[in-house]
N, C-alpha and C positions, 0 to 999 in steps of 0.2 A: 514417762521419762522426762527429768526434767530438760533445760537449757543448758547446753552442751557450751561451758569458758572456754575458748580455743585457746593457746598459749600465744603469746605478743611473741615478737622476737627475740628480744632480748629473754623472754622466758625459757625459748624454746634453746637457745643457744646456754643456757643455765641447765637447760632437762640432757642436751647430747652429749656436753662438757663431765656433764655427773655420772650416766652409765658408762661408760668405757672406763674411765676413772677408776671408777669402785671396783670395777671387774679387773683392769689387771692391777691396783694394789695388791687387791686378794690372791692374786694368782701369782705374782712376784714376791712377796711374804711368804706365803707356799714353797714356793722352788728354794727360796735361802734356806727356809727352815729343814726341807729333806733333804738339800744338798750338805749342810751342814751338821745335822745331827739324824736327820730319818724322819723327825715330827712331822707333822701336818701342822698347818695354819690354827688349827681346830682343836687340838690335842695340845700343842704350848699353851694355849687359852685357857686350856684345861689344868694344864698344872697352876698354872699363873691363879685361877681362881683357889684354887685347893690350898695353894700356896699363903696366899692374905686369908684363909677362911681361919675361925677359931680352932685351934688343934689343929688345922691343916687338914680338914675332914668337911662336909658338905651333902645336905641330902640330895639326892640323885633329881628332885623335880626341882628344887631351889635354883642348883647346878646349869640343869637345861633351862629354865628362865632367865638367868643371867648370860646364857651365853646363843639365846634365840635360837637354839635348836630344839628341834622333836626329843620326845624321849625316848625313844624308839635307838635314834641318830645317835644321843647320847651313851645309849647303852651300847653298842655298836661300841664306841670309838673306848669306854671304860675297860670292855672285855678285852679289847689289843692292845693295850695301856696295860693292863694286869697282866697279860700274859710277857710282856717286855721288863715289868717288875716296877711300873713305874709309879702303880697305884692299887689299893687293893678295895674290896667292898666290904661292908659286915652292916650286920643289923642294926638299926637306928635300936638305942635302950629304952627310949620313951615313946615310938611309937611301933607296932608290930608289924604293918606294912611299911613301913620306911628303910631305906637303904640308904648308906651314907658311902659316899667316895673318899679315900683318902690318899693322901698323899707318903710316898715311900721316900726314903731316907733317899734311894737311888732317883725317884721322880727330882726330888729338889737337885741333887749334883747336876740331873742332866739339863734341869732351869737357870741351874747356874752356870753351866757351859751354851746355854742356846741364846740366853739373854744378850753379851755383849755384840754378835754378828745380826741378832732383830733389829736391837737398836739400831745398830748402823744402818742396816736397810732402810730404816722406818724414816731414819734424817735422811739419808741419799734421796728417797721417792719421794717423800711427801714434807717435810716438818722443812728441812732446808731450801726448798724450792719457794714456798710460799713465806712471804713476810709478817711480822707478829699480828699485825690488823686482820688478815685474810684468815688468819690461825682462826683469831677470835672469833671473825662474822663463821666460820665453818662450824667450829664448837657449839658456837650460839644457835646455829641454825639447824644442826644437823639434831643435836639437841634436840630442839621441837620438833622435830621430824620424827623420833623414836618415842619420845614422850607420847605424839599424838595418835600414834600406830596405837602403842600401849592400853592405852586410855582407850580407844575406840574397842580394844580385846580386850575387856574388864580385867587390867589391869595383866595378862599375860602377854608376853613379848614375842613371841609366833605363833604358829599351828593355829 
């Protein structure tokens, strides 16, 4: 085992400032989004990607790479999404094992109705609190942060 970098201060006060952080964004994004339409944090994410994707469709493992969840988790949250009418499955045409997610005429309404009360969240907690510099060094940073996770997972974004 090698030599153990302890964190400086200033490092250490950067590491306790960022877990609590992360954790209730997550968890106050959460609450507006069920208080407001029923979603999860996890499921808007999910139309939001199906949404920009070509046709508004997406194969199931592309899906959960882009949104750093299992596929396991993903299929989980598709199945209650479809059963809601929000999204439906069918067979990828070019590949046999491929399953694509799509996005339903009713998924976008309810993207269009969930969007303007996230946004607002997202400026209340986070984007209006911090100044355009701090935006920047976070983007930039947080950036390399995911990249490097990335990178060390041959190129997969969890699990």
């Amino acid at each position: 085992m090698g030599h153990t970098r302890w964190l400086s201060e200033d490092e250490m006060r950067a590491w306790l400032a960022f877990m609590p952080a992360a954790t209730l964004v997550g968890r106050e994004l959460d609450r507006q989004l069920k208080e407001d339409t029923g979603l999860s944090h996890l499921q808007y994410e999910i139309l939001i990607h199906l949404d920009e994707a070509r046709q508004g469709a997406m194969r199931m493992t592309e899906l959960a790479e882009r949104l750093v969840n299992s596929k396991s988790g993903l299929t989980y949250q598709i199945g209650q999404m479809e059963k809601a009418g929000l999204v439906t499955r069918r067979q990828c045409e070019w590949s046999k094992s491929g399953v694509l997610a799509e996005i339903t005429p009713e998924g976008r309404a309810m993207l269009e109705r969930a969007a303007p009360g996230h946004v607002d969240k997202v400026r209340e907690i986070l984007i209006d609190v911090l100044t355009p510099e701090e935006r920047r060094a976070i983007a930039e940073g947080l950036g390399r942060v995911r990249d490097r996770i990335i990178e060390r997972n041959d190129g997969e974004a969890c699990w």
